[in-house]
MIVEX-438658 format. One record per residue (C-alpha): x, z, y. Coordinates in steps of 0.25 Angstrom, whole numbers, padded with zeros to 4 digits, always signed. Each point is the difference from the previous one (the first is absolute). Example, Ala and Ser with C-alpha at 12.3 -4.5 7.8 and 13.67 -1.06 7.14 Angstrom:
MIVEX-438658
+0049+0031-0018/+0006-0002+0014/
***
This chain:
MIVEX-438658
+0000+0000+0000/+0006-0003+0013/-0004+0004+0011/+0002-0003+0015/-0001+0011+0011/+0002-0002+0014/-0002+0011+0013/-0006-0003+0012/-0008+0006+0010/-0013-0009-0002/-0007-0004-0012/+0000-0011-0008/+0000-0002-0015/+0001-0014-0008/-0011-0005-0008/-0001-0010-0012/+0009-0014-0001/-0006-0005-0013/-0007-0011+0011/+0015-0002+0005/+0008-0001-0013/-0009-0010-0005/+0002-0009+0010/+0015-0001+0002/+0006-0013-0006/+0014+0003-0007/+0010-0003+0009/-0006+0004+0012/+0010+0005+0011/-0002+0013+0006/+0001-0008+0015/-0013-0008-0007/-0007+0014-0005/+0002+0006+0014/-0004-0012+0009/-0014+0000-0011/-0002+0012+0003/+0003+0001+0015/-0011-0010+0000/-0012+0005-0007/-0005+0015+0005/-0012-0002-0009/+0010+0005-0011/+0007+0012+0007/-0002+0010-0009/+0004+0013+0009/-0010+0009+0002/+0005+0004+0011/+0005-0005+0015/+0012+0009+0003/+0011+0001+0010/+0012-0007+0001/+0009+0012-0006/+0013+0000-0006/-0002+0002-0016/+0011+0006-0007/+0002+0002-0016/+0005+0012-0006/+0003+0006-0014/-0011-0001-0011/-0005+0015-0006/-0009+0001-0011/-0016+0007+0002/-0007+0003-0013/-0006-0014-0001/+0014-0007-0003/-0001-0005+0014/+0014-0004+0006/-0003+0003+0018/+0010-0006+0010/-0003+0010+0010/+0005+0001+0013/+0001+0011+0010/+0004-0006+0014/+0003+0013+0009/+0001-0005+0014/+0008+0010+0010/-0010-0005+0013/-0008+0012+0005/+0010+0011-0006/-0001+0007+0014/-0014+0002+0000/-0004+0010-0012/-0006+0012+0008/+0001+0013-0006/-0015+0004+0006/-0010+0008-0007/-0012-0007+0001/+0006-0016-0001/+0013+0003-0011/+0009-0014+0007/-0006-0012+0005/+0008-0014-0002/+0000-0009+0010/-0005-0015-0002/+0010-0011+0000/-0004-0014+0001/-0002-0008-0013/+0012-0010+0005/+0009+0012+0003/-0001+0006-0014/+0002-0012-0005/+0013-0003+0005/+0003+0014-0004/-0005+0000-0013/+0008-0014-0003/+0015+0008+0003/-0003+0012-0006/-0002-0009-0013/+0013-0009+0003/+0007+0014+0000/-0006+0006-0011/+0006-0010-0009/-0012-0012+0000/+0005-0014+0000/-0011-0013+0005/-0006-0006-0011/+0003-0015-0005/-0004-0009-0009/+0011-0008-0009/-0004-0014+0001/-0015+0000-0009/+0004+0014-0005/-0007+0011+0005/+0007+0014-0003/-0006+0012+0005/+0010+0013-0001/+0001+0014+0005/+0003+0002+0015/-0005-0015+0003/-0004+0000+0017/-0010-0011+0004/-0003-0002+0015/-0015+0002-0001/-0011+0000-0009/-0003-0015+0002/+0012-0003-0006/-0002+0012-0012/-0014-0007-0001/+0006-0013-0004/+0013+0004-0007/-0010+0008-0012/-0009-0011-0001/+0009-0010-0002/+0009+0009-0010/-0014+0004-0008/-0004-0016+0000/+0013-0004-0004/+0003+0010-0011/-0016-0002-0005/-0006+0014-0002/-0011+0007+0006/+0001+0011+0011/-0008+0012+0001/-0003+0011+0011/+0002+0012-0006/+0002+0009+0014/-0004-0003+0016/+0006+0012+0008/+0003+0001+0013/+0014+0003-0003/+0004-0009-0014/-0007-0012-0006/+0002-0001-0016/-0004-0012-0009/+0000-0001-0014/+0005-0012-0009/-0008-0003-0013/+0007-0001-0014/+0012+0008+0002/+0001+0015-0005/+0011+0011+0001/+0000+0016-0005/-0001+0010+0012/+0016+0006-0005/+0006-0013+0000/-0006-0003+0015/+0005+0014+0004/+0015-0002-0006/+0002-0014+0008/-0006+0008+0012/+0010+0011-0001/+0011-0011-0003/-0004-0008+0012/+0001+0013+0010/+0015+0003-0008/+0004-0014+0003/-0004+0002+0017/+0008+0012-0001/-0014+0009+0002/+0002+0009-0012/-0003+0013+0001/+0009+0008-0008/+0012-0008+0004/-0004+0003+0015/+0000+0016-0004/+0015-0001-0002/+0003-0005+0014/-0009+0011+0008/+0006+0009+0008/-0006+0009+0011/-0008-0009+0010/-0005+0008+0012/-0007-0004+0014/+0001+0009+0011/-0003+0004+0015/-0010+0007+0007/-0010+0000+0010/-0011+0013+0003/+0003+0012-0008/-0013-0003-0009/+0002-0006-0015/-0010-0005-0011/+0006+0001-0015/-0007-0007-0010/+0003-0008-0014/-0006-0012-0006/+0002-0007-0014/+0010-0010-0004/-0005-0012-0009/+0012-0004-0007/+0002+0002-0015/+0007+0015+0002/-0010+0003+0011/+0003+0012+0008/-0004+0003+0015/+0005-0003+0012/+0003+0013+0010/-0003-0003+0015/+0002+0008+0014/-0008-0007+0011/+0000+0003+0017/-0008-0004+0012/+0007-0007+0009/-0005+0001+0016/-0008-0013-0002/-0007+0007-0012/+0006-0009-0010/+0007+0005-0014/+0014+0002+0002/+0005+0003-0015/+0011+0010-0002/+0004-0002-0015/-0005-0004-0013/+0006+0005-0014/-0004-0005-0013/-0001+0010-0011/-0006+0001-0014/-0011+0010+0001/-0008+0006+0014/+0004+0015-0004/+0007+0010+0006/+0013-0001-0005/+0000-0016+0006/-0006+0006+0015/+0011+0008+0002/+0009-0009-0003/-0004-0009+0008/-0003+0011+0013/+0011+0003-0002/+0008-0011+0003/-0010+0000+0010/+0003+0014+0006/+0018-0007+0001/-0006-0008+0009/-0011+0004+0010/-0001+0014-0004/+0005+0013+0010/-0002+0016-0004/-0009-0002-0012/-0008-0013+0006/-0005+0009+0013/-0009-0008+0010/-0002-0010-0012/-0016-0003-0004/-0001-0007-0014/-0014-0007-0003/-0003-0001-0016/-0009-0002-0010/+0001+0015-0005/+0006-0005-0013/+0006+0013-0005/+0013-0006-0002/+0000-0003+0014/-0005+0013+0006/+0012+0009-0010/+0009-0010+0005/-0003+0002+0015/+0001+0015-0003/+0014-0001-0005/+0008-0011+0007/-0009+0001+0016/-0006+0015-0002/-0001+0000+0015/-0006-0010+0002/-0017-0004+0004/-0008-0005-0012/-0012-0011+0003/-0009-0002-0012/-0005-0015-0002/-0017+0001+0004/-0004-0012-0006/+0007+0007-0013/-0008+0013+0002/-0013-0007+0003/+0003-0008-0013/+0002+0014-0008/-0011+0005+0006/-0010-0009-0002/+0000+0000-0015/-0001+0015+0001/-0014-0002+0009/-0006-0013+0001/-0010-0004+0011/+0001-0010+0013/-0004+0011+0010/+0013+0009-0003/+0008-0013+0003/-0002+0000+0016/+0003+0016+0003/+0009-0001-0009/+0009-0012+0010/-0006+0008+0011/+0005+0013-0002/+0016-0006-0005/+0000-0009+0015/-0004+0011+0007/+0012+0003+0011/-0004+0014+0004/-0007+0012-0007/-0013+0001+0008/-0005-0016-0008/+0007+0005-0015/-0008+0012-0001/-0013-0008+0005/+0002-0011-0010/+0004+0009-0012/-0013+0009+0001/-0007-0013+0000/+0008-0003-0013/-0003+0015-0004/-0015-0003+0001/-0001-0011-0010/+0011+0007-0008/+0005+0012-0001/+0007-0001-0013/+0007-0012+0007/+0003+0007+0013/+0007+0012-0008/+0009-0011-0009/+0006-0007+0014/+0001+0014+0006/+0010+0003-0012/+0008-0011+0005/+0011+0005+0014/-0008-0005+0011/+0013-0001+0006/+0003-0011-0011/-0011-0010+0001/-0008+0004+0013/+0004-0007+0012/-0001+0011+0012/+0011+0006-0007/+0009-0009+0000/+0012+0003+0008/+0003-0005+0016/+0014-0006-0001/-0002-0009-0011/-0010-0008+0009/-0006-0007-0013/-0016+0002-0002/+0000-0007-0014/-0009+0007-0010/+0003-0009-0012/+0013-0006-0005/-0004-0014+0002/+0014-0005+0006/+0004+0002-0015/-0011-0007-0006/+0004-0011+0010/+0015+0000-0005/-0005-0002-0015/-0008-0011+0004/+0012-0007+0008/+0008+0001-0011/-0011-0003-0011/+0006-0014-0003/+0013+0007-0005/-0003+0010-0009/+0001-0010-0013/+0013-0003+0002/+0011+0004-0005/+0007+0013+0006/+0012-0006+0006/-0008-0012+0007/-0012+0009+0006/+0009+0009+0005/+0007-0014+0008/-0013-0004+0003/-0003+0013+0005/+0013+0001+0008/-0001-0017+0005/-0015+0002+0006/+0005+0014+0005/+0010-0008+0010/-0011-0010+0004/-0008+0013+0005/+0009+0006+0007/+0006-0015+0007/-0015-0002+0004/-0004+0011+0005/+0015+0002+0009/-0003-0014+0004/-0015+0002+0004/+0002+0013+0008/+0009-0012+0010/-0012-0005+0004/-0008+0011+0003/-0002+0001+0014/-0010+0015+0001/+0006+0013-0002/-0010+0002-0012/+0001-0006-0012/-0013-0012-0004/-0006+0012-0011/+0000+0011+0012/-0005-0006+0011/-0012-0006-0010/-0002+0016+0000/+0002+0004+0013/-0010-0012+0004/-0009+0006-0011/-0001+0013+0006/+0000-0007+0015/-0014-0006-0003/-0005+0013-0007/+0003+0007+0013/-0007-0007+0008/-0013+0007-0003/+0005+0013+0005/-0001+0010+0012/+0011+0009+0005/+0001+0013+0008/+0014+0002+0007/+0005+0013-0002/+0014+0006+0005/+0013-0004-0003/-0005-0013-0008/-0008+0006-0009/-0014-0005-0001/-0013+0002-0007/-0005-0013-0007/-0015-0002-0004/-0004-0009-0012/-0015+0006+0003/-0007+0012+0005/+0002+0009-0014/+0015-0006-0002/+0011+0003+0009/+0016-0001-0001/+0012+0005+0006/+0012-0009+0005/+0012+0005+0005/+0009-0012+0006/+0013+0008+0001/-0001+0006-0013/-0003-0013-0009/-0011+0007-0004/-0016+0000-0005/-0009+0008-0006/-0003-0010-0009/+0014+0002-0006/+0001-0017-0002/+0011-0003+0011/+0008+0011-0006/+0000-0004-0015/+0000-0016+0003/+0009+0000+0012/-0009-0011+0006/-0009+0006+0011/-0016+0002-0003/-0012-0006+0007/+0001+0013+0007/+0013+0001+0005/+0000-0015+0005/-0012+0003+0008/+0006+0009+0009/+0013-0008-0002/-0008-0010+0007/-0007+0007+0010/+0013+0006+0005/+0007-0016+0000/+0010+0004-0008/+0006-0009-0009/-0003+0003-0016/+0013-0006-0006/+0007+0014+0008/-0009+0008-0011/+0004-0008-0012/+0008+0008-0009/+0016-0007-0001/-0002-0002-0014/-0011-0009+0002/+0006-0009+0010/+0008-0012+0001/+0013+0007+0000/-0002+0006-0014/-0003-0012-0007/+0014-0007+0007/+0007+0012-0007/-0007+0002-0013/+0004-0017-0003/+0014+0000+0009/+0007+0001-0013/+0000-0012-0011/+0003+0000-0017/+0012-0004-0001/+0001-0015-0008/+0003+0001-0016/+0008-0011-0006/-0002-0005-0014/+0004+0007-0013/+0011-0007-0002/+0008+0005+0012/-0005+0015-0001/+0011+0010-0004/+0005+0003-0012/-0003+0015-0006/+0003+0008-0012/-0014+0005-0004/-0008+0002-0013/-0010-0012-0001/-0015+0007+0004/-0008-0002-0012/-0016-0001+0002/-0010+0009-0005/-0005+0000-0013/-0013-0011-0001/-0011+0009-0005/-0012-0011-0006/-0015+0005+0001/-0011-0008-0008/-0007-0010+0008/+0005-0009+0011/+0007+0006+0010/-0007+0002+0013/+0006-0007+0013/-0012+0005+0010/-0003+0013+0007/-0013+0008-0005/-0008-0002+0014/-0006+0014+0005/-0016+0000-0005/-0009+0001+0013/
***
């Protein structure tokens, strides 16, 4: 059975060529099939119109119905800048136009190894790795190879991300696909347990704000394993990452290894003025005790709500719930927790047994000027490094380290072309908060403080000198509130003057003033004296492994 499976970003699928085949006089030249073909749209048997996108070939694997998929995953860098760390949104990518990714996507595949398809006089020999300039001439090229060879085609997937068709009358068992597979991936040098030998410590690091997000996801190679992350907010709100560590097991033994290594290079007196946001894995949280045991502990709230839900089930325990972790001052958290109290109290008492300090956000502290209540700025790194996590160790990390230096090149470059004191996020914000306050009233009092009135019942206190509001947002965010800029306006002063530093241009110029250095290729890294790193022992469960998260239920 062969099979022919080609990515791309639109669908389209082939369809039968019995009509075709019988048609076809021996000796026809390809140039003949092609200009028939050109010239008859009655016959074009796509399903599908699609964009003109590159289309790449990669290495066959086998599925459990014998099927041989040429799959491709084409990772374009564009848009690396632009995955947010917010709480509500995750990261947004921007939009290239389709011409743009085009031309992109055609010289990542020239450098991956991709050579252009053609033909040898009337022959037509389609091979791993085989580049055509667009689906037009794809279209063509496997008409003319199943017309000339005389078989018949079949659909057999029409994905957005792969196209798969199955040739009648040839069959072949599931271990004898999987063995060429794994001998093709030995030939492209891309076998595992040869690049386990050549690992040796890989580590990114810098800094931005003093507030971190650890997290683990899983790896998808054949000896598995999780790849440990430590992720910052830059002042534009942007991930910034720290470091990443790969391990055999998320436990405590592999989170102090990796905090630790960590602690040599941003840690001071036992991680003081440090805030960590997790998951409250327990390897986490006994690592965090031994290697920062001075430092702030954020719990992840979409994690506790994700808990909590399963423990007491019901829509209407959902909004106070949200309510009551977003609430910046103590006054709103102990509304919104009675409400929560009063459809359950069994429910109340479990979050209560939780450190409010941990998860609630009017307890978060001042100087870290981060208001984040779940640890989405990870969640967003393991997206941005999804397409990696099947490869072997020693090119994921590469591949890590490569889009790494394209970040920070793009965002140093970026900040050139800035011509406000704010970053683009902040001022979004700030404009935000300027259109809220505009259906407020003030009171002057003395020494610029004021009293600010949302209504008749609901009243707020601004103090201008002290960077300060009752409503306790300015002072967790770093970013003034609705209230503060009200009397910020009334008194002409300009708002940037009570922007906290971190959140300003200037931060975001030093957290990216420093760039990776380049890496040359293996052959001209330095010789060392080491025992070869061997990889984990493969451990088999029945059934075929699984490659996709478990999504959360509700």
């Amino acid at each position: 059975m062969d099979c022919f499976d080609l990515a791309d970003q639109n669908e389209f699928a082939l369809s039968d060529f019995n009509d075709e085949v019988n048609e076809v006089e021996q000796g026809t030249t390809i140039e003949d099939l092609v200009e028939m073909m050109a010239t008859n749209d009655d016959r074009d048997v796509f399903a599908d119109e699609c964009t003109k996108n590159n289309i790449e070939n990669d290495l066959p694997h086998a599925d459990s119905e014998g099927e041989v998929n040429e799959v491709v995953d084409a990772v374009l860098d564009n848009g690396l800048d632009d995955y947010q760390s917010g709480d509500d949104s995750g990261c947004n990518l921007d939009e290239t136009d389709n011409e743009a990714a085009n031309e992109a996507c055609y010289r990542f595949e020239r450098n991956s190894g991709g050579f252009e398809f053609a033909a040898d006089g009337e022959n037509i020999v389609l091979k791993p790795g085989q580049l055509f300039k667009d689906v037009d001439e794809f279209r063509k090229v496997v008409k003319v190879y199943a017309i000339k060879n005389a078989f018949r085609l079949e659909r057999v997937k029409n994905e957005k991300s792969r196209v798969t068709l199955r040739r009648y009358g040839i069959t072949c068992c599931n271990q004898r696909l999987y063995r060429a597979r794994n001998k093709a991936l030995e030939l492209l040098g891309q076998d595992h347990k040869a690049s386990y030998t050549k690992l040796f410590r890989r580590g990114f690091f810098g800094g931005c704000r003093q507030f971190i997000g650890i997290d683990g996801c899983f790896l998808k190679g054949p000896y598995k394993g999780v790849l440990l992350s430590a992720v910052s907010v830059d002042a534009n709100y942007g991930i910034y990452p720290l470091a990443v560590c790969v391990v055999e097991n998320e436990n405590t033994e592999s989170w102090v290894y990796f905090l630790e290594k960590l602690y040599e290079q941003i840690g001071c007196n036992y991680g003081e003025g440090l805030c960590f946001m997790s998951d409250r894995q327990k390897g986490i949280l006994n690592a965090l005790d031994k290697v920062f045991p001075h430092a702030l502990k954020r719990y992840c709230c979409r994690h506790i709500y994700a808990n909590f839900k399963e423990k007491f089930p019901g829509v209407l325990l959902k909004k106070p719930f949200w309510q009551a972790c977003r609430s910046a001052n103590v006054s709103d958290f102990r509304r919104h927790m009675a409400e929560l109290n009063e459809i359950s109290p069994a429910g109340h008492d479990w979050l209560m047994q939780i450190p409010v300090v941990c998860w609630a956000k009017h307890c978060f502290p001042a100087h870290t000027k981060s208001n984040h209540v779940t640890n989405n700025m990870s969640e967003s790194f393991n997206n941005w490094i999804k397409n990696y996590r099947g490869m072997s160790i020693l090119r994921m990390l590469e591949e890590i380290r490569r889009k790494l230096m394209t970040l920070i090149h793009t965002r140093q470059q970026e900040v050139l072309a800035w011509q406000d004191e704010l970053p683009p996020v902040v001022r979004r914000r700030v404009t935000r908060e300027k259109e809220a306050a505009r259906s407020l009233t003030m009171i002057f009092g003395h020494n610029q403080t004021f009293e600010v009135m949302e209504d008749m019942s609901k009243r707020t206190v601004v103090d201008l000198l002290g960077k300060h509001c009752d409503c306790n947002e300015w002072d967790i965010s770093g970013l003034p509130c609705k209230h503060a800029i009200c009397c910020i306006d009334a008194m002409r002063f300009n708002v940037n003057d009570y922007v906290h530093p971190l959140l300003k241009k200037i931060s975001f110029q030093n957290t990216y003033s420093h760039q990776l250095y380049p890496v040359p290729d293996e052959s001209k890294w330095p010789l060392l004296l080491h025992n070869n790193l061997q990889p984990p022992i493969i451990s088999r469960c029945a059934g075929r492994p699984q490659t996709k998260r478990k999504k959360e239920l509700g």
